[in-house]
BAZA-991540 format. One record per atom (N, C-alpha, C, O): x, y, z. Coordinates in steps of 0.001 Angstrom, whole numbers, padded with zeros to 6 digits, always signed. Layout:
<sites>
XYZ
...
</sites>
This chain:
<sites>
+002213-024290-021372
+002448-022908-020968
+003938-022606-021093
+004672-023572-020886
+004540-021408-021403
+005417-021125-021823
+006048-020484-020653
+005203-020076-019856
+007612-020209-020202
+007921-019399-018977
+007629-017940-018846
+007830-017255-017843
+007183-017596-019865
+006287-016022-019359
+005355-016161-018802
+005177-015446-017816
+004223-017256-019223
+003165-017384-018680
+003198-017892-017006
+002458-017544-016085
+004458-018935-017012
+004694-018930-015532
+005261-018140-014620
+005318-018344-013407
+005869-016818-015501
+006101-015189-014688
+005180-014877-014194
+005087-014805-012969
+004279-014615-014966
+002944-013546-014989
+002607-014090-014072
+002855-013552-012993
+001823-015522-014089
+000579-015976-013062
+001269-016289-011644
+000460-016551-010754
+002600-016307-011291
+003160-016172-010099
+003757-014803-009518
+004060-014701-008329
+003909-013723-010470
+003896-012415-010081
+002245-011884-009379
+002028-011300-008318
+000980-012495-010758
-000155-011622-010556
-001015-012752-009255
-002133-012399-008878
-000546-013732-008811
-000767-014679-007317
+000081-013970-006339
-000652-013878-005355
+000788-013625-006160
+001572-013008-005544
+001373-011678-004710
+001593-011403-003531
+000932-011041-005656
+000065-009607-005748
-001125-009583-005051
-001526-009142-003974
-001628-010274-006119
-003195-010574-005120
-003251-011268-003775
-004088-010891-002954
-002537-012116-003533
-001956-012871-002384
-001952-011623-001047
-002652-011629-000035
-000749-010448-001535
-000216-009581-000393
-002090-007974-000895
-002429-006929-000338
-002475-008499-001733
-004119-007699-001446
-005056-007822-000398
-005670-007007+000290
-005001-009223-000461
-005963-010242+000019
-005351-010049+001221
-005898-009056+001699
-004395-010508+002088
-003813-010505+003150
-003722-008799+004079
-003638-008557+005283
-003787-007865+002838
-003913-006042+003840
-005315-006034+003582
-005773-005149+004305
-005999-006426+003093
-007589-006215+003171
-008088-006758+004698
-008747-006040+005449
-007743-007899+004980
-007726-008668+006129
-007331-008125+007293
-008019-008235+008308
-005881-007316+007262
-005450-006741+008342
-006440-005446+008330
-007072-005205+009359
-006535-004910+007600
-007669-003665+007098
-008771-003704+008164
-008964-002824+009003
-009428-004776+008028
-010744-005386+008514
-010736-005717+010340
-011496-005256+011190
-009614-006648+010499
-009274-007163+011605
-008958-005935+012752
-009637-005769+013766
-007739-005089+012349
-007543-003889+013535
-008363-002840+013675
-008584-001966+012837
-008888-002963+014947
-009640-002061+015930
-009814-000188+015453
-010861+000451+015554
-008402+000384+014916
-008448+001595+014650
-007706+001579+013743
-007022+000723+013182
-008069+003614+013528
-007644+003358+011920
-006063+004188+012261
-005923+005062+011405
-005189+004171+012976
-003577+004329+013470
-003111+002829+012822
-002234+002691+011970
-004193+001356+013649
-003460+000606+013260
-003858-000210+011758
-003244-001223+011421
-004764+000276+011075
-005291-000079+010207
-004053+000620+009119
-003596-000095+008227
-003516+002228+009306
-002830+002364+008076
-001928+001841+008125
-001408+002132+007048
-000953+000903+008872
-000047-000098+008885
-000124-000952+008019
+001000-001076+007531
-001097-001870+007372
-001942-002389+006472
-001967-001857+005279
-001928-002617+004311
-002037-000467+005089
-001719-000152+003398
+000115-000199+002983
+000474-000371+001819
+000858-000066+003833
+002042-000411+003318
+002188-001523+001786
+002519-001412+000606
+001852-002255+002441
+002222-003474+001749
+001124-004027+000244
+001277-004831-000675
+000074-003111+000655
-001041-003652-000482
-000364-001796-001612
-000540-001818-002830
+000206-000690-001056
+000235+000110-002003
+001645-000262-002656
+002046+000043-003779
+002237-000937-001746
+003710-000853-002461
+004291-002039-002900
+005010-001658-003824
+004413-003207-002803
+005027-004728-002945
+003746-005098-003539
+003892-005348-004736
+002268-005252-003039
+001790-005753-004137
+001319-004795-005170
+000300-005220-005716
+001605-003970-005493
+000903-003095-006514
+001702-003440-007598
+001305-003759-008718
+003464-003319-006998
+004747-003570-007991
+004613-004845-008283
+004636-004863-009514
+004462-006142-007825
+003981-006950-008703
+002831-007536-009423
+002881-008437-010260
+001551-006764-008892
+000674-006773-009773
+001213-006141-011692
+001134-006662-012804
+001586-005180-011313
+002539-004009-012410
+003485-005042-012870
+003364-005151-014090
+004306-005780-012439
+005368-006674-013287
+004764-007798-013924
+005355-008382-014832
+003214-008282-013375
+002681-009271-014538
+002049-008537-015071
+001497-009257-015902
+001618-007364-015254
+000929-006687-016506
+002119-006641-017461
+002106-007257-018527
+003133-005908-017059
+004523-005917-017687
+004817-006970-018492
+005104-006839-019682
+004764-007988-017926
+005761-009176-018140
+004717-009678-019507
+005268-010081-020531
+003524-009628-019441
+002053-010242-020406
+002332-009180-022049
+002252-009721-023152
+002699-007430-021861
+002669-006499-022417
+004029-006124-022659
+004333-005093-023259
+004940-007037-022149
+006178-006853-022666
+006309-004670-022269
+005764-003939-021442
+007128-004482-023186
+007291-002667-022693
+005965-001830-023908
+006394-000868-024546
+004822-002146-024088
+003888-001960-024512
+003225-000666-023853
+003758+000097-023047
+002064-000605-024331
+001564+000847-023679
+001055+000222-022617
+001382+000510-021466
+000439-000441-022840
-000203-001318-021062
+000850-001434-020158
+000758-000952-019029
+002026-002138-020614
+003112-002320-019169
+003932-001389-019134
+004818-001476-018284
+003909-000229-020016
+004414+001094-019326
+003768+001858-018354
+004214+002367-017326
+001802+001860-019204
+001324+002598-018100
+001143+001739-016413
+000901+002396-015401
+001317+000161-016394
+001699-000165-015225
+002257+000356-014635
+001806+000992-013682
+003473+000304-014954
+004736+000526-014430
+004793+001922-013719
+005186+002001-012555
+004398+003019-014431
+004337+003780-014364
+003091+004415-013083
+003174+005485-012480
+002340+003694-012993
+001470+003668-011923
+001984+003331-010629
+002043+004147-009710
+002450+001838-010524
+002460+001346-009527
+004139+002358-009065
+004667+001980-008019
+004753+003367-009721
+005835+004101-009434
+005077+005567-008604
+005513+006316-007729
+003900+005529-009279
+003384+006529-008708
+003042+006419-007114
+003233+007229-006206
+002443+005060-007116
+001470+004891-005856
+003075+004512-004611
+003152+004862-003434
+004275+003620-005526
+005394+004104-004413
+005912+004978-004199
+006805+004708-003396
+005903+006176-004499
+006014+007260-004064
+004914+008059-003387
+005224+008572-002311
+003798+008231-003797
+002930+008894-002955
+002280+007811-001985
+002359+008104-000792
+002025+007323-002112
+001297+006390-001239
+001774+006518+000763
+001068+006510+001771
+003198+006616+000559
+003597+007008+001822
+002970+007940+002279
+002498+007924+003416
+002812+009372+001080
+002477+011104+001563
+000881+011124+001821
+000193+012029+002294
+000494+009778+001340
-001138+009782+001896
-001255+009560+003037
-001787+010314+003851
-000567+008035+003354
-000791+007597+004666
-000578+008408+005542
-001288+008347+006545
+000692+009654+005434
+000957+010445+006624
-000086+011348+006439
-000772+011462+007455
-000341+011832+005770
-001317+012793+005838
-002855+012413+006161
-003746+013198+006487
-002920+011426+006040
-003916+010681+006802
-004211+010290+008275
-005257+010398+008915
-003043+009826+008618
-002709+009775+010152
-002726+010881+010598
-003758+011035+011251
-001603+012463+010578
-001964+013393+010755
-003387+014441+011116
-003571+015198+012069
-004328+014096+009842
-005870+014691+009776
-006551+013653+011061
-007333+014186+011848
-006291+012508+011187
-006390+011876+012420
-006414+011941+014101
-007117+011619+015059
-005177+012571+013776
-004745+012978+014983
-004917+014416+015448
-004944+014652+016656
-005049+015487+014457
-006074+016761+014496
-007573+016467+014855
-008091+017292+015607
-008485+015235+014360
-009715+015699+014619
-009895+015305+016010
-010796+015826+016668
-008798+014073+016723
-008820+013544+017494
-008306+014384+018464
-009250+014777+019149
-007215+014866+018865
-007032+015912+019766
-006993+017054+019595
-006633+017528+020672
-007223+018260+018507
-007370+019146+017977
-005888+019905+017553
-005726+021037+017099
-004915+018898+017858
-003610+019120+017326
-002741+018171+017038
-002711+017289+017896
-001907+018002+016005
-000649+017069+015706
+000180+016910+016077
+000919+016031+015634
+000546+017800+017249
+001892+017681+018019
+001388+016931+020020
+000599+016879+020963
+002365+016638+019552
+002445+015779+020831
+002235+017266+022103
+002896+018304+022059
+001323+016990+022964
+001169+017493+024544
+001859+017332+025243
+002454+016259+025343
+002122+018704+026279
+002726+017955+027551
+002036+017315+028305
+002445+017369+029464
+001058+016659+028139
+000202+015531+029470
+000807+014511+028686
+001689+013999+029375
+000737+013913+027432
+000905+012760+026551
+002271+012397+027048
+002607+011354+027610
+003082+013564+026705
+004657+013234+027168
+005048+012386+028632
+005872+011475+028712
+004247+012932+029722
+004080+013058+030885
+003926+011445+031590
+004423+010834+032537
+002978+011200+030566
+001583+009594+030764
+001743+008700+030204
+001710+007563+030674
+002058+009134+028528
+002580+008297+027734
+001290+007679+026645
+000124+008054+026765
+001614+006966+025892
-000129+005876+025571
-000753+005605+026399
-001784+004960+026210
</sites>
């Protein structure tokens, strides 16, 4: 095996590694406040190196551009989901997004 090949398959272990590990936290926490804590890391660190062994296999090819180009997407939006997710959350759950004065008051 050549040292690209030992890029790739320790970038695309890597990746799958931090998948495997937010699927788990995914599964494990009770609600879904603490469940989107858990997509951090599977939309953003492993997506980018899933994307750098496609890269690294496709050299700057159409495949490891359109990687690249993906996993740029999902770090940038990926945040504007999660909030907006939590948000629609916290509307169906108390029928508003802003913090109450009892909440303030009581606390968690």
């Amino acid at each position: 095996m050549t040292p690209g090949h030992w890029v790739e398959w320790i970038l695309l272990s890597l990746g799958v590694a931090i998948q495997v590990v937010s699927v788990a936290g995914l599964l494990a926490m009770p609600n879904l406040f603490d469940r989107l804590h858990y997509l951090a890391p599977a939309s953003g660190l492993g997506t980018l190196l899933i994307a750098g062994a496609v890269a690294a296999r496709e050299a700057l090819d159409h495949q490891g551009i359109e990687a690249l180009l993906i996993a740029g997407f999902l770090l940038v939006f990926a945040p504007v989901l999660t909030h907006a997710t939590a948000r629609a959350a916290r509307i169906r759950e108390h029928g508003d997004w802003r913090v109450q004065d009892e909440e303030r008051v009581k606390g968690p």
